[in-house]
N, C-alpha and C positions, 0 to 999 in steps of 0.2 A: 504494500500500500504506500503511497505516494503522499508524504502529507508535508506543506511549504510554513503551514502557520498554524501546527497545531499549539496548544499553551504553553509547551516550553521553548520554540522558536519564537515566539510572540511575545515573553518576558526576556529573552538574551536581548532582543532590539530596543525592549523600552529600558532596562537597565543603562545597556549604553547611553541610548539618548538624553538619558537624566543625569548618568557619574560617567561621562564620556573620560574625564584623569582619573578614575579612581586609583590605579593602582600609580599615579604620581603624585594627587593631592590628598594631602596628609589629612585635611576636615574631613575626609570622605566615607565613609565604609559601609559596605550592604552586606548581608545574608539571604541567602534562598531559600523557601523553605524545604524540608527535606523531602516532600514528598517525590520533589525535582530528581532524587538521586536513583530513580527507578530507568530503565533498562529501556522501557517500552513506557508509548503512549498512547493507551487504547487501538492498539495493534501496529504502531509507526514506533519504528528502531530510533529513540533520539541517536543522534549523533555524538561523536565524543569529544566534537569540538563545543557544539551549544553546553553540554555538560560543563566544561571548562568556563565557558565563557557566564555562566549560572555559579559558578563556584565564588568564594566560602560557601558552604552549608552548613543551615542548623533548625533546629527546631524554633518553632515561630507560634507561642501561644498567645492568643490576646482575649480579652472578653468577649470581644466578638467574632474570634473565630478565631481562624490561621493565614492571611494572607500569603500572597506567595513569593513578596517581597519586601524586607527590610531595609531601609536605607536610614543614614545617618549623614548630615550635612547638606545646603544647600544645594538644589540641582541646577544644572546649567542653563536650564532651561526658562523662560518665564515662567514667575511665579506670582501672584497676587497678591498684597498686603503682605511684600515680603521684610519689610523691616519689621515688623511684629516677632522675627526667627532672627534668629542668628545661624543657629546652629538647628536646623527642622530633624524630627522624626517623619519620614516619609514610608509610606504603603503603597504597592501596586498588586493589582489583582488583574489577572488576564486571562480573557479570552478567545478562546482561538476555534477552531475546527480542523477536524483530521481532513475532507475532502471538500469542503463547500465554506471558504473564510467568510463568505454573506453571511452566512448562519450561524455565528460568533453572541454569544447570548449577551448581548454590549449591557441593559440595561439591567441585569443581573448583578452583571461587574462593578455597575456604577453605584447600587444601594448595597453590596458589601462593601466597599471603600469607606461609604461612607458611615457605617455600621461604626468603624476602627477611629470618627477622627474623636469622639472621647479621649483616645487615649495616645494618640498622633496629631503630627500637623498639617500634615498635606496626605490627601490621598490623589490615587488615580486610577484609572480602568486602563489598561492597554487592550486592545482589539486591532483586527484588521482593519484596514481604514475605510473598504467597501462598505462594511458588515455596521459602520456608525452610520446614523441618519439624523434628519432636525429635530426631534423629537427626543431622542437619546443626549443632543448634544442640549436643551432646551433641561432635561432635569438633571445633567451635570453640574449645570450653571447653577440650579437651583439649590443643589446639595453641597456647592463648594467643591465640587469633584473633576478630576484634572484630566480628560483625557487623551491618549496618545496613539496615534492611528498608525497601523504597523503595515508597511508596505511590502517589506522582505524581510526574510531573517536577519537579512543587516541594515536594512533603513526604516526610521519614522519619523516623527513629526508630531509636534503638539497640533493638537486639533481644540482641547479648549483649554486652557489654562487651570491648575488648581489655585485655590485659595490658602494663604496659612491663616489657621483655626489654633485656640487655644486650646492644647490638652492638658486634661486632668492629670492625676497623676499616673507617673509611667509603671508599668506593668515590671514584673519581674525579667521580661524578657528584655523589654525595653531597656531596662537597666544596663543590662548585660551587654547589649549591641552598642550603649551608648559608653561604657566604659571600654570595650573594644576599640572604638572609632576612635578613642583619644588614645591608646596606647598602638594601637596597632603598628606605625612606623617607625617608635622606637625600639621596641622591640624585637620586630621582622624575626620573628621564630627564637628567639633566644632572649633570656635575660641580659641587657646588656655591660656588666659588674658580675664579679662570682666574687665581691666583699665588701664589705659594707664600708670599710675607711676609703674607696674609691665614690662612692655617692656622697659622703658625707667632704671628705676634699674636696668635691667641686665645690660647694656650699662656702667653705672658707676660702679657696680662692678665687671665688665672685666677690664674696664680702671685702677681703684684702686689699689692700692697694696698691695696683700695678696692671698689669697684664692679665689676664683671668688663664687663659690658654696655656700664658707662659709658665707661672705661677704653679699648673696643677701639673704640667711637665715635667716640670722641675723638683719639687714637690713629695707629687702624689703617685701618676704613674703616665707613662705616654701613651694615654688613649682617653684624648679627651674628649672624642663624639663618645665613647660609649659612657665615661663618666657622665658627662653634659645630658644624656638619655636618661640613665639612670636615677639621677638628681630630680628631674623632670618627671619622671613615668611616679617615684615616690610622692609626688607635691611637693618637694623643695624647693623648685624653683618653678616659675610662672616665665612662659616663654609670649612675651607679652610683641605686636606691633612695632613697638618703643624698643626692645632687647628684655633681658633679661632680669629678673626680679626676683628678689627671695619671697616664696611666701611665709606668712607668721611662723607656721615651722621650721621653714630654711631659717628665719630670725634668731629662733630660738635654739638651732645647732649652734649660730655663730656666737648667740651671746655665754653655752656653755662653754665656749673654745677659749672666749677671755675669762671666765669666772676660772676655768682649770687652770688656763696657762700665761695668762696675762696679756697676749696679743695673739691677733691671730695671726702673724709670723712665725712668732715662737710652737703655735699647736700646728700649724705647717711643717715645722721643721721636728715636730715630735713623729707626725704623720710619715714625714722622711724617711726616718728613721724603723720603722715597721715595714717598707719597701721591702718584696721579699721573704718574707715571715712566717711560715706555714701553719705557727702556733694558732689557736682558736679565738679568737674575737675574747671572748668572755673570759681568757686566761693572760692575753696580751691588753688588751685594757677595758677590765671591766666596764667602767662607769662609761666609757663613749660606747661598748657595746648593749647597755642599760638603753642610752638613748637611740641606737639603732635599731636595737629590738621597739622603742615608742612608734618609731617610724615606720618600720617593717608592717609591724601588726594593725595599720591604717589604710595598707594596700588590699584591696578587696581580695585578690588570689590567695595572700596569706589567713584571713579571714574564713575564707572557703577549704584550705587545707587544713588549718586547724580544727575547725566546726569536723572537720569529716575524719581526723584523728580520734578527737573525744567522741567520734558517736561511737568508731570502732572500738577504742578502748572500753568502753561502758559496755559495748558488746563482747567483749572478750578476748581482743585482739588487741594485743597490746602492741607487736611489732606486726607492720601491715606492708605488705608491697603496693608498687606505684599500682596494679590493675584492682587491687581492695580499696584503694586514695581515690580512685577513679569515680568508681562506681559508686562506692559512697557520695562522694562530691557533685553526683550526676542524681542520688537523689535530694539534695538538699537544692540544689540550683543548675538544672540540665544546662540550660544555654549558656550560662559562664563556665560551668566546667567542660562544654564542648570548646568557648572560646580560649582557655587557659592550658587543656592538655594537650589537644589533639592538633596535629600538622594538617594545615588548611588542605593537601593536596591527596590524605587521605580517608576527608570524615566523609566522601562516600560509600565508604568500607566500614567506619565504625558507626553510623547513623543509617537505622530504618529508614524504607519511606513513610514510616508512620511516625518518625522522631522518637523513639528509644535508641535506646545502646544497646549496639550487636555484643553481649558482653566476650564473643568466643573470638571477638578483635581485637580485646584486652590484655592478651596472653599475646599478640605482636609488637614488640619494643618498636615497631618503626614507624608504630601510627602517632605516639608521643613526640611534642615536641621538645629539641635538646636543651632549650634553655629551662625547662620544668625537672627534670632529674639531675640535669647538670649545674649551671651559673645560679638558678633561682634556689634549687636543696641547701647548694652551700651556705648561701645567704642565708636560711633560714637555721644552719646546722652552726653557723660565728655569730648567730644576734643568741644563743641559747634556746630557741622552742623546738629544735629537734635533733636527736642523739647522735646523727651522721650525715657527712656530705655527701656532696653529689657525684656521680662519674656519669664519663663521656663515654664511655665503654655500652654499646649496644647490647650487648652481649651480655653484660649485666645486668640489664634497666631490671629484669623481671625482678631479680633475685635480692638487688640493695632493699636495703631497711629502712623504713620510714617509721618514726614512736616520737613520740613527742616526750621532751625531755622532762616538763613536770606539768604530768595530767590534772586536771581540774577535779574531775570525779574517779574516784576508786571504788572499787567491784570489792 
């Protein structure tokens, strides 16, 4: 069977048309939802470039359903009452047809969109662009509904514009895609730090006076985009229009760094001085790893792996591997622990098309990504909440240990 626009050649068009940079502009990020990651649609072989071109996947629940697209960041496209957003939560729902694109259920599309904008701020219908008519395009308008007329699997075009609408508050999912969209490029698959006196030196040598770059160089260690990332991904620093900024918690590293060492040259040059050091955070200097651990435990991922420590622990399991971290983690908050473990280019391996966890994909070290057993473990094994670091060794992900160093509840 021959199909040019059935629903999921009809979403790879309207995704591009709305995040045509995504994968250059940093404001950007969308998810698909998983039902996308199936094989076949209604008898048409997707292809496994639309798969591609549909990818991240993850699960997509909202109160009013499931759309079939998540998007974070303003789209390229016109949008209405768009200084009301900055930063929009956007939805698309599409439809298509396996043989006949006329026959595209448009105004279906258009009162699910708008179902979702409670809890979003733009919605839109994509359809083929035959298959819309004045009537369809007449209660778009009505509903605030944006939509986007699909000509081929590679070209469309706004046909009506969406509105941004205020939403409620955001959904659990929402959440999740939204703190994605803000770390997603610095992170690019990996923690970027495997020790916490490398985030915390950028912090003193932004504060410092001199050179910020040269300063941490010299310093701290020579790699100051991944410092710079890290600093950042923590909330230490606010990567502001204007440069760079400490926020109240970057403040309040710096004003520990005079209270310990009287300047922050001199806690610079203490920093120096641990360059190299294989000892543990927590045994090399307590008190600055006290406040790394403050800072760590306010990053939502360490949040998530701790919560999914003590459930296991309470359950019995006191030392747990990365695929028991998993799963736990997937049921306390599925779509950030899809966003935090799994290597974008194989969650259609570990994501049903119904959005569960294949768990028998948990037991493949390759579907993890390296900075969650490797760079991010250690971090959390030198701040003190858990008993061992990380390795880069594939070959071991299954087998290292994951226990948190002092559990909240005991059995």
């Amino acid at each position: 069977m021959t199909a040019t626009l059935a629903e999921p050649a009809v979403l790879a068009a309207a995704k591009e048309t709305l995040y045509p940079g995504q994968n250059t502009a940093s404001e950007q990020y969308t998810v698909t939802e998983t039902q996308f990651t199936q094989r076949t649609w209604g008898g048409w072989e997707i292809p496994a470039e639309i798969r591609e071109r549909l990818s991240p996947f993850n699960t997509i629940h909202l109160a009013g359903g499931e759309p079939d697209l998540l998007g974070i960041g303003m789209p390229a496209t016109e949008v209405l009452n768009e200084n009301a957003a900055t930063n929009p939560v956007t939805v698309i729902e599409a439809k298509g047809h396996n043989s006949d694109p006329s026959e595209a259920n448009v105004a279906r599309g258009i009162n699910q969109a708008h179902g979702h904008l409670a809890e979003v701020n733009l919605g839109f219908v994509a359809a083929p662009i035959e298959s819309v008519n004045d009537r369809e395009r007449a209660l778009a308008r009505e509903l605030n509904v944006g939509i986007i007329g699909v000509e081929s699997p590679q070209k469309a075009t706004i046909v009506e514009p969406a509105r941004v609408t205020g939403a409620g508050d955001f959904s659990t999912t929402v959440d999740a895609i939204r703190f994605q969209a803000s770390t997603h490029r610095l992170t690019e698959g990996s923690f970027p730090v495997n020790h916490p006196k490398n985030y915390l030196g950028y912090v003193l040598s932004l504060a410092a006076s001199g050179d910020t770059e040269k300063l941490y160089s010299k310093y701290v260690i020579n790699a100051v985009r991944q410092g710079r990332h890290g600093a950042i991904l923590l909330n230490l620093v606010d990567d502001t229009p204007r440069g760079e900024d400490l926020t109240y918690l970057g403040e309040e590293v710096a004003r520990f760094a005079r209270e310990q060492h009287g300047s922050l040259e001199k806690a610079l040059e203490q920093f120096n001085s641990w360059t190299g050091r294989s000892t543990r955070f927590t045994e090399l200097a307590p008190r600055w790893a006290q406040i790394a651990r403050g800072v760590a435990i306010r990053y939502r991922p360490t949040q998530l792996v701790v919560d999914a420590l003590e459930k296991l622990h309470q359950g019995g399991i006191k030392t747990a591997s990365i695929a028991q971290v998993a799963k736990t983690a997937a049921d306390i908050n599925p779509p950030l622990t899809v966003e935090v473990f799994f290597s974008r280019n194989r969650r259609e391996e570990v994501l049903t098309p119904g959005g569960e966890i294949d768990e028998s994909m948990l037991d493949d070290p390759a579907v993890y990504k390296s900075g969650v057993h490797f760079q991010y473990k250690a971090q959390l094994y030198h701040v003190g909440l858990i008993t061992s670091g990380g390795t880069d060794d594939k070959l071991g992900v299954l087998s290292d240990e994951w226990k948190l160093e002092q559990p909240v509840y005991s059995r």
